[in-house]
C-alpha positions in Angstrom: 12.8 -17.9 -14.4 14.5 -18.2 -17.8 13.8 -22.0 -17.4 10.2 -21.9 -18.8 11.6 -20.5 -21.7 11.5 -22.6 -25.1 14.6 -24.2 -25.5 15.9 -21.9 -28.7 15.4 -18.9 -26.8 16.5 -20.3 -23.3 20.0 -19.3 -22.9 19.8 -15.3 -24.5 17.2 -14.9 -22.5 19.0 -16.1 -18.8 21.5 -14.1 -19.9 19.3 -10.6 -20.7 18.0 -11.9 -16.9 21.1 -11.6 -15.6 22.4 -8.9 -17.0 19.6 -6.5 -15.7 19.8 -8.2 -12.1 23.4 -8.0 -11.5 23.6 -4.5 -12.7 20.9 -3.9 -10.0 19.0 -2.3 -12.9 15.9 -4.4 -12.7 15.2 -6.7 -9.3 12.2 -9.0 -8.9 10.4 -8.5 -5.8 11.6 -10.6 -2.2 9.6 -13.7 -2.8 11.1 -14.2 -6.4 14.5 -13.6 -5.0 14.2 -16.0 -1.6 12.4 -18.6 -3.7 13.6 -18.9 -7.6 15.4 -21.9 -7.6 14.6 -23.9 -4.3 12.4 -26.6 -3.9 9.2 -24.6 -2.9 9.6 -21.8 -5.7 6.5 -20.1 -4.8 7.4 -16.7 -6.2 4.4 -14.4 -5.9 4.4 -11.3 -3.4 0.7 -10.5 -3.6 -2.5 -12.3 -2.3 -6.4 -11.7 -2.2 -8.5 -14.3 0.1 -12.1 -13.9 -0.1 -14.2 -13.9 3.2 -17.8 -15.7 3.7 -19.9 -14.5 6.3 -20.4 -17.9 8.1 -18.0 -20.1 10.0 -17.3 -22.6 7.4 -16.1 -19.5 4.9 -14.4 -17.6 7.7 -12.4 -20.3 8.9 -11.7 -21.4 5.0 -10.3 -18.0 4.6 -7.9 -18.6 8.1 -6.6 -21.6 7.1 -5.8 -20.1 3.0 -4.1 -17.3 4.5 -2.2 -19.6 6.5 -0.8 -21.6 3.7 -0.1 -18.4 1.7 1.7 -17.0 4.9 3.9 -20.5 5.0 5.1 -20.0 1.6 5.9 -16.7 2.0 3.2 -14.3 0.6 1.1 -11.3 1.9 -2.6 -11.7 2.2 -5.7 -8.8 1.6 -9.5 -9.6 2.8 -12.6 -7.3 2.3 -14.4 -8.0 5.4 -17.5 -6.4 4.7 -19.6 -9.4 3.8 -19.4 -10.1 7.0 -22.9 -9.4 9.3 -22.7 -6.9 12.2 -21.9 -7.1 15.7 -25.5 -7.9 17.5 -26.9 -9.0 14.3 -29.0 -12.4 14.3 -27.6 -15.6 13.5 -29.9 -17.0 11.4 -28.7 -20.5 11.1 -27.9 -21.7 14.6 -29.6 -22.1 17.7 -29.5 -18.5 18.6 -27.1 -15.8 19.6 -25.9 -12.8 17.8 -22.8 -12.2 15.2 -19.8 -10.9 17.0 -18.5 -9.1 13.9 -15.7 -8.5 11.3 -13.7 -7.2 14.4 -13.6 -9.8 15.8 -13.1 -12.2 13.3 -9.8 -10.0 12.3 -8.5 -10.9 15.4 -8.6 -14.5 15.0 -6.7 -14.1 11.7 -4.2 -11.8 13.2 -3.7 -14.2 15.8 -3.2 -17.0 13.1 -0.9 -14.4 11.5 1.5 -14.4 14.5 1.6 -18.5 14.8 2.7 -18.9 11.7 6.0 -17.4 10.6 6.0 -16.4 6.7 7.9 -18.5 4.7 9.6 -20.1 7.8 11.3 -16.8 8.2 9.2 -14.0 8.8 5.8 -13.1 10.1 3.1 -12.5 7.8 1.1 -9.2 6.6 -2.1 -8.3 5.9 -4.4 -6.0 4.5 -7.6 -5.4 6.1 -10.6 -3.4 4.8 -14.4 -2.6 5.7 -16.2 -1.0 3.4 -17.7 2.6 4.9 -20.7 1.5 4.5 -20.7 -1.1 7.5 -22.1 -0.9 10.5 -19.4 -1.6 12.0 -16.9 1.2 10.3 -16.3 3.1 13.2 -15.3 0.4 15.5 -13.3 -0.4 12.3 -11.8 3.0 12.4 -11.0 2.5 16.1 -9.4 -0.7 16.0 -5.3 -0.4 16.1 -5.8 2.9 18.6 -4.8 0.4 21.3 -1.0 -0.7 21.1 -1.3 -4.3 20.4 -4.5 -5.2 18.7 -5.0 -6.5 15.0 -1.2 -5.5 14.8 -0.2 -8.0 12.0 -3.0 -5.9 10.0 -2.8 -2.9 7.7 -6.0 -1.4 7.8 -8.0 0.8 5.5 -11.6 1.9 4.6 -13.3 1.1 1.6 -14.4 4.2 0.5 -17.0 5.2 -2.8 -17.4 8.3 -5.1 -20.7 8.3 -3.6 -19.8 8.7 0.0 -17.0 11.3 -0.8 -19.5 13.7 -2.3 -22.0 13.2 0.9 -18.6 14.3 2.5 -18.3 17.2 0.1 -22.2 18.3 0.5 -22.2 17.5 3.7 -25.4 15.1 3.1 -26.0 11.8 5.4 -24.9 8.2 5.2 -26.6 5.5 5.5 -25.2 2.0 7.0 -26.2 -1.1 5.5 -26.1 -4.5 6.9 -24.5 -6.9 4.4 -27.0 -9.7 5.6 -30.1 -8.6 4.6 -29.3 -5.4 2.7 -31.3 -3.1 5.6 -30.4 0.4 6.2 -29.6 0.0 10.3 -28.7 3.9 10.8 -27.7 7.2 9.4 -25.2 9.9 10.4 -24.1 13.1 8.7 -20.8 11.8 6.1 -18.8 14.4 7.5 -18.8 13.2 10.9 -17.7 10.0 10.1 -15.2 11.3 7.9 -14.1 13.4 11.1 -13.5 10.4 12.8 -11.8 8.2 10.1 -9.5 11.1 10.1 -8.9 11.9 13.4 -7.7 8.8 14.1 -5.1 8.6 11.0 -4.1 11.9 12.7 -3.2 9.6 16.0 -2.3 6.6 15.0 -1.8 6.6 11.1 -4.7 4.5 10.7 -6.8 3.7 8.4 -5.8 4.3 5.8 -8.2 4.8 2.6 -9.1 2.4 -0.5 -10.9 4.7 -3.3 -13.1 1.9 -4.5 -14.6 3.3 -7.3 -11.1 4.7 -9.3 -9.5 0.9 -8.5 -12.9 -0.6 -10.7 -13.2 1.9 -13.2 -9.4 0.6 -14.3 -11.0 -3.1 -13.7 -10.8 -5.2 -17.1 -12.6 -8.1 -15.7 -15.5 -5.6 -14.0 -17.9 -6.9 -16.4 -17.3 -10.7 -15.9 -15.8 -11.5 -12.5 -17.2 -8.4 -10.9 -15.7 -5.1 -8.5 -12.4 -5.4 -7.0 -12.6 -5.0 -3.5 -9.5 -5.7 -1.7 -5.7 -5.3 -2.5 -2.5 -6.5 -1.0 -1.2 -5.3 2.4 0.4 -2.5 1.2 -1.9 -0.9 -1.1 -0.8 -1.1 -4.3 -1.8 -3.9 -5.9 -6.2 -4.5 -5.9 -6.8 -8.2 -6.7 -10.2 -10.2 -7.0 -10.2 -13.5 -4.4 -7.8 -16.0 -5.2 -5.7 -13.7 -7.4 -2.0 -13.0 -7.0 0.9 -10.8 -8.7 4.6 -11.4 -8.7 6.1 -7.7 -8.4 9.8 -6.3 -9.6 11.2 -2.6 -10.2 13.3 -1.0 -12.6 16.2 0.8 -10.9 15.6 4.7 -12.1 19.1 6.0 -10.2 20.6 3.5 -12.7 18.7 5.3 -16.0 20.9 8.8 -15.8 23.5 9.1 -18.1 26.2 10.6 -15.6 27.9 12.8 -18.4 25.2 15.2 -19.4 22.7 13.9 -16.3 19.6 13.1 -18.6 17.1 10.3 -18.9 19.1 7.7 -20.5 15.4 6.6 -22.1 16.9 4.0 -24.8 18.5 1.8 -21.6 15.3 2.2 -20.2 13.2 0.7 -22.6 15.1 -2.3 -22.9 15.6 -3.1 -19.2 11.3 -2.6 -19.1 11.0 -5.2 -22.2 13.3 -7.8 -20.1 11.3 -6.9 -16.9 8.2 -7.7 -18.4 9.2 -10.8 -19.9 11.2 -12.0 -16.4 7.4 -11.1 -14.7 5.6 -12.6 -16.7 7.4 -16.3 -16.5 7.2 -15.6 -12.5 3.6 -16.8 -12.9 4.8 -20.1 -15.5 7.6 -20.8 -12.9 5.4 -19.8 -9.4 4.3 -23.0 -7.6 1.4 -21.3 -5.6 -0.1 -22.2 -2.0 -3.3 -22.9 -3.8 -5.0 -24.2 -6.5 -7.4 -21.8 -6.9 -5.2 -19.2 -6.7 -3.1 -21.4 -9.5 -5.7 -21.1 -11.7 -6.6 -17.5 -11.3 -3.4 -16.5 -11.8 -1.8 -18.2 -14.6 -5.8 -17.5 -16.2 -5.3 -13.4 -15.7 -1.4 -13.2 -15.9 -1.3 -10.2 -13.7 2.4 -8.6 -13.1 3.9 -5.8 -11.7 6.0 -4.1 -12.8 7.2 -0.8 -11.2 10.3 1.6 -10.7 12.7 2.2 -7.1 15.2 5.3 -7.0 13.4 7.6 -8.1 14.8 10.4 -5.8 17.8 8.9 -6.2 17.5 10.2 -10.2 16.3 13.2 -9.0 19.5 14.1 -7.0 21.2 12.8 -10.0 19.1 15.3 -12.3 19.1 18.5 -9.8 15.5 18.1 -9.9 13.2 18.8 -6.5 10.9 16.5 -5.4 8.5 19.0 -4.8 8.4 20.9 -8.2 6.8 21.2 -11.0 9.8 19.9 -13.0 9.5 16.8 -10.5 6.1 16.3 -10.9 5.9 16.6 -14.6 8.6 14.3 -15.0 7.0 11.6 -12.8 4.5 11.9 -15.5 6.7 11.2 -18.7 8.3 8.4 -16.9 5.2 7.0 -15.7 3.9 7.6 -19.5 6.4 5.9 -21.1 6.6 3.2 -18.8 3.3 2.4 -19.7 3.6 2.5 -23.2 7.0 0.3 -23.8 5.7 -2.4 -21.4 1.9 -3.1 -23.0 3.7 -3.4 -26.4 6.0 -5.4 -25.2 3.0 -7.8 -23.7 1.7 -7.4 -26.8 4.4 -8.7 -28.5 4.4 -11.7 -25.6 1.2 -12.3 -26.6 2.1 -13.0 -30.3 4.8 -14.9 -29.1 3.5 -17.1 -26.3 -0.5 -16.1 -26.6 -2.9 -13.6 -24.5 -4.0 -14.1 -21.5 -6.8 -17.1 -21.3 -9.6 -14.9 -19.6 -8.8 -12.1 -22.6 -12.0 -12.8 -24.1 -13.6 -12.1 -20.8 -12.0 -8.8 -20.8 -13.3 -5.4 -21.8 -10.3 -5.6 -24.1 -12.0 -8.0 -26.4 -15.0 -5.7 -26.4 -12.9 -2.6 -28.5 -12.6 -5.2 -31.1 -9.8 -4.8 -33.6 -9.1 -1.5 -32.3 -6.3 -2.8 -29.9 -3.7 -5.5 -29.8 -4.1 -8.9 -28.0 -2.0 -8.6 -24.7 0.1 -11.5 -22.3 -1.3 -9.9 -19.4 -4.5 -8.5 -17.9 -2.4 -5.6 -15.9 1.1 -4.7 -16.2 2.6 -1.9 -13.9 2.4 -1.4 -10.0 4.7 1.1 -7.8 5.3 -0.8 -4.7 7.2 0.6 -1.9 10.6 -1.7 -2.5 11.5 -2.0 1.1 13.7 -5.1 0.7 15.2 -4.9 -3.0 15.7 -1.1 -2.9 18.2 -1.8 0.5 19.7 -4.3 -2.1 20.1 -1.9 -4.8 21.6 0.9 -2.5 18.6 3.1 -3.7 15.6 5.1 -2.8 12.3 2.8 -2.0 9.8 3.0 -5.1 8.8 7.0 -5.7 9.5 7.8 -2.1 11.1 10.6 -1.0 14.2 9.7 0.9 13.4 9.4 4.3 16.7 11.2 5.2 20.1 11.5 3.8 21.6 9.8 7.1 19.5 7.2 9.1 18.6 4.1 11.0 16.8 1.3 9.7 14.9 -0.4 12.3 14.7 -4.4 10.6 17.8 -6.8 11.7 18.1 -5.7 15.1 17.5 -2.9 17.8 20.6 -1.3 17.3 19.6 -1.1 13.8 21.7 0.1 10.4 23.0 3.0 9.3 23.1 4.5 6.1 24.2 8.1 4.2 22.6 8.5 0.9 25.9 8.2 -1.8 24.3 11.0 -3.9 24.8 13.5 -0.9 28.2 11.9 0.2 29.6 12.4 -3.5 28.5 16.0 -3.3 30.3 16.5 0.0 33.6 14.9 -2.1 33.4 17.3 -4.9 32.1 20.2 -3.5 34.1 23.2 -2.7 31.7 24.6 0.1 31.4 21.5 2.1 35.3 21.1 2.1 36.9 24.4 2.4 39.6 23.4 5.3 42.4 21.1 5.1 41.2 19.2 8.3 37.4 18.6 7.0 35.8 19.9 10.2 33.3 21.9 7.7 32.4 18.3 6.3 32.4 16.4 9.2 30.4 19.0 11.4 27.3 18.7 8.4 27.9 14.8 8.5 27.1 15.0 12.1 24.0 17.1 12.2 22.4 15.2 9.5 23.0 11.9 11.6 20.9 13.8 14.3 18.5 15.6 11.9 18.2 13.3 8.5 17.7 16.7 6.6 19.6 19.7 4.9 16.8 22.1 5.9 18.4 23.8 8.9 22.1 23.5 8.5 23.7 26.3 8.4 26.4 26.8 5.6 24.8 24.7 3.1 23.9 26.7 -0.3 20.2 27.0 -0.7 20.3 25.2 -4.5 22.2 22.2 -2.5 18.8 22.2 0.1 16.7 22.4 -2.7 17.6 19.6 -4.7 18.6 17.0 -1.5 14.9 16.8 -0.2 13.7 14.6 2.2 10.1 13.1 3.3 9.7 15.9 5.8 10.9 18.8 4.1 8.0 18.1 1.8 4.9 19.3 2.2 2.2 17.0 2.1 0.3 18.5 -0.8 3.4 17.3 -3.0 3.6 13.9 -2.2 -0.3 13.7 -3.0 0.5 15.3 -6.3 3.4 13.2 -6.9 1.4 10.2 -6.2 -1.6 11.4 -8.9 1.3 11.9 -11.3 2.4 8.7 -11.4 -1.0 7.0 -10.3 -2.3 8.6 -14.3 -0.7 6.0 -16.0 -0.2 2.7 -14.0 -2.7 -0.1 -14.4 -2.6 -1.1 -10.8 -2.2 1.0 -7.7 0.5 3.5 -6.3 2.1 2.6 -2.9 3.2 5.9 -1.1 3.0 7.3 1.9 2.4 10.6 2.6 4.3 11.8 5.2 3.1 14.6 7.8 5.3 16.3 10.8 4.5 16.1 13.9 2.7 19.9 14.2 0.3 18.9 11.6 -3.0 19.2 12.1 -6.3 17.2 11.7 -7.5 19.7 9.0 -4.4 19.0 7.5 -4.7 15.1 7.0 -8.3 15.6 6.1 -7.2 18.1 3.0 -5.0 15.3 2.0 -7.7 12.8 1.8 -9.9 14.8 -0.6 -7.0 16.0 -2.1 -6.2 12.2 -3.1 -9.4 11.6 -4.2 -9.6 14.6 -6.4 -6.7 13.9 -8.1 -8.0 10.3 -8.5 -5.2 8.3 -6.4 -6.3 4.9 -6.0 -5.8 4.6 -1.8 -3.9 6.7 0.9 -1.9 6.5 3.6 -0.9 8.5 5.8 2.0 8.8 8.7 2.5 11.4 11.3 5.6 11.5 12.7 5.9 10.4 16.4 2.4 9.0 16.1 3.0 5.3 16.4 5.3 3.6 19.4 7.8 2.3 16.9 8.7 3.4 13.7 10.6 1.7 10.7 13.0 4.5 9.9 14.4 7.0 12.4 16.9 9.7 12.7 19.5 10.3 15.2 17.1 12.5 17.3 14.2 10.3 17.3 13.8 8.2 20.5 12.0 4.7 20.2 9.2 4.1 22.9 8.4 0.8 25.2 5.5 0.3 25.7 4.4 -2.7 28.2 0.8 -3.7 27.7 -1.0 -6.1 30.3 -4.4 -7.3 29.4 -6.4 -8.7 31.9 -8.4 -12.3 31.2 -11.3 -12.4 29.4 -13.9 -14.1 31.4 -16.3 -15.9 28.8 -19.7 -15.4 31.4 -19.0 -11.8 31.6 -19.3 -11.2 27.8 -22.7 -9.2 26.7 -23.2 -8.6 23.2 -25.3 -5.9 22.3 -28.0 -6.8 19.8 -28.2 -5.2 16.6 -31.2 -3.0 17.2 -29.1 -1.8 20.4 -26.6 -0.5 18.7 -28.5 1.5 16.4 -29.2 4.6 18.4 -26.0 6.3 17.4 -25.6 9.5 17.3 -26.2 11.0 13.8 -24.0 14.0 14.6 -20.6 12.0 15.5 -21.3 8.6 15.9 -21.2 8.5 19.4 -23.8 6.2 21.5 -27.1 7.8 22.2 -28.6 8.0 25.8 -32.5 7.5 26.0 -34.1 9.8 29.2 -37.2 11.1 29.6 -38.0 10.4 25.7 -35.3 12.0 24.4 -32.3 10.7 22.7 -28.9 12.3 24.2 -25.2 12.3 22.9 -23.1 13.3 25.8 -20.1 13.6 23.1 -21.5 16.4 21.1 -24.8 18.1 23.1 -27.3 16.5 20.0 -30.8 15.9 21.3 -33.9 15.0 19.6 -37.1 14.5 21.6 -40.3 11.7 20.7 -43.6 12.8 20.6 
């Protein structure tokens, strides 16, 4: 990475590079680390494909996403160009379009051929935008175990519709095509159902459209941003990419007095951005329209791990005000130390080429020239936060003892250090010469994960050694807000419900993210998938054998179009036509002609 450097400046900065990384206080992200240094040295983590509605751009888009998949990247798709099931294809000999479902599972099919990077398989995001046709067999497309499984999945969702949600107004679908409204239903009904089935099955998940573009510097020129990278966090236009690394917080505690050491922090965030930022010089990428996209915006991002891990350090809950308005000053001062530091990259090495493109160029004198078009990102850290020994991005620990799920079936084990230094020192956890006190807690947190119902642990101890599921889900949403106020990109989190929640209570999170002006959402039930990556002692893992019978190509009927149209406008359900009036079985709605 330090290799693009000039000359003069090669060798400091290698050694500012690995100082930083060997201290585990800044990591690049898992393509950087795999890649840096062999012969294929594509380095980027994040990819947006565009997709055409016709064959030729479909199939384009298959075959990108497997090259990107090959050399090791994640791809993200908007699918909502794409015409509606039943709708007319116009340039062949007849027939009707089968639809974006359809067409997903062709890529996820590709997905599972080809291994990412020779050593994994691939991910993807997928999202349809809520105005579709098709959204609600969108919204029902992962409820059966098996399908479009190499996909993340959310819906692309508008200010607009969210207030029809809020007013309880209708909704119009639109066929992409042609640009014709095809049918109506009341928003809330269709809200009901996007968040009933997150409430079973943890998908979809939700995009907030209009937030992502209102932070989009290119809006004016290369248009809205409608996709992002299979986790969430980072919205790209087609053929863009991003390189991603964190900033270890549990490292930025001064252990004396436990504070913010902010003075190491600022100088581990001006090495980070530099290290991103010749990512995209050193990155030989799958594509070369993805080449020139890239090196012409000079996205990074750069984001933080351990956060709960400093929080422990600090005595500080998760779910507090303290926490939250922390979040806040880190997330505010990250943002400020790394845009001057691209702005002094930018008098150093020049802006980025499409700066004059940018709605930066339009304030005029009144700000700085800058390396990059967007700097910071949270991104959930899976790989290099297991590296680090620390918690995954902003995440909540998922328990203070538990089993990761990612090598084999038997999995690995882990006890937080934090806790296990406070069971050392502490005079309550250790009060007989044998340690049966100690080792009885050890135990039930390998079958629980949490402090919350142990008995003889002090209350201020439960307090600060919070877990995902001690937290209420109102907290992770504001936690997510907090930090989502100052970064450029997007915030990946997950906002973690028990198993007693309720649908009402996933649908106040939804709104609740979109008041608060959180880019996307997702959410996770416990218990509510088959398999899970993290699990406690107590948590049993599910097999489930799924046998599919064969398709028989002569037996397929595709509804037309103007079929499918008599929906329901109540709940989406398929209307029944009898004796001239138009019947939903599902919720009693009838209206009758004439």
């Amino acid at each position: 990475m330090a290799a693009v450097e000039k000359a003069e400046k090669r060798e400091i900065v290698e050694e500012q590079f690995y100082e930083v990384m060997s201290a585990l206080e800044f990591l690049p992200a898992g393509r950087t680390l795999n890649n840096a240094g062999t012969p294929q040295s594509q380095l980027a983590n994040c990819f947006v494909l565009p997709v055409e509605d016709s064959i030729e751009g479909i199939f384009d888009s298959v075959k990108y996403m497997a090259m990107v998949h090959q050399r090791g990247g994640g791809t993200g798709f908007n699918f909502s160009k794409l015409r509606p099931r039943g709708d007319v294809v116009t340039k062949s000999s007849g027939g009707f379009a089968t639809g974006p479902i359809s067409f997903m599972k062709v890529f996820d099919i590709a997905t599972r051929q080809v291994m990412q990077g020779g050593k994994k398989r691939g991910a993807n995001m997928g999202i349809l935008n809520v105005s579709h046709p098709d959204i609600m067999e969108f919204i029902a497309a992962k409820q059966e175990t098996g399908e479009i499984e190499n996909f993340n999945i959310s819906v692309g969702v508008t200010d607009k519709f969210m207030r029809a949600v809020e007013s309880d107004g209708e909704w119009q679908f639109v066929n992409p095509r042609n640009k014709e409204v095809t049918s109506t239903i009341r928003a809330r009904s269709l809200f009901a159902q996007l968040v009933t089935s997150a409430w079973r099955t943890g998908d979809p998940g939700l995009i907030f459209l209009d937030p992502i573009n209102r932070n989009n510097p290119l809006l004016n020129s290369y248009g809205r941003i409608e996709a992002t990278n299979p986790c969430g966090e980072q919205p790209l236009h087609p053929f863009d990419a991003c390189n991603l690394g964190s900033m270890n917080l549990a490292k930025m505690v001064k252990l004396k007095n436990a504070e913010v050491d902010w003075e190491r922090m600022e100088y581990v965030l001006r090495v980070g951005v530099r290290m991103l930022d010749n990512v995209i010089d050193a990155c030989k990428y799958p594509l070369p329209q993805i080449e020139e996209t890239a090196r012409a915006n000079r996205r990074i991002g750069l984001g933080v791990m351990g956060f709960a891990d400093m929080l422990y350090q600090l005595r500080i809950p998760y779910d507090s005000e303290r926490g939250i308005r922390l979040a806040g000053k880190l997330a505010k001062f990250i943002r400020e130390v790394t845009w001057d530091e691209s702005a002094k990259l930018a008098k150093e090495k020049g802006e980025f080429p499409r700066w004059k493109e940018s709605c930066f160029a339009d304030l005029g004198g009144r700000t700085p020239k800058y390396r990059n078009v967007a700097i910071t990102t949270i991104a959930p850290t899976g790989s290099i936060s297991m590296l680090a020994n620390c918690s995954s991005g902003i995440e909540p620990n998922f328990a203070l003892a538990y089993t990761k799920n990612v090598v084999s079936e038997a999995g690995l084990s882990y006890m937080n250090m934090y806790f296990a230094r406070e069971l050392e020192v502490s005079s309550w956890a250790d009060g007989d010469p044998e340690h049966k006190i100690r080792d009885r807690i050890v135990r039930e947190i390998i079958n629980n994960g949490s402090l919350a119902r142990i008995a003889g642990v002090p209350e201020e101890v439960k307090s600060v050694y919070r877990t995902a599921h001690d937290i209420a889900p109102e907290w992770h949403v504001r936690m997510q807000a907090a930090w989502q106020k100052y970064t450029d990109n997007a915030v990946s989190k997950t906002i973690n419900f028990p198993h007693s929640a309720t649908i009402e209570d996933v649908e106040k999170a939804y709104i609740l993210a979109w008041k608060m002006g959180c880019k996307g959402i997702t959410i996770y039930r416990d218990g509510s998938k088959d398999a899970q990556i993290l699990s406690t002692g107590i948590m049993k893992q599910k097999k489930i054998i799924s046998q599919k019978s064969q398709i028989i190509q002569s037996k397929i009927k595709t509804e037309t179009l103007k079929e499918r149209v008599k929906v329901c406008p109540e709940c989406g359900g398929k209307l029944v036509v009898e004796e001239g009036c138009s019947k939903c079985y599902g919720c009693g709605y009838s209206v009758c002609s004439g």
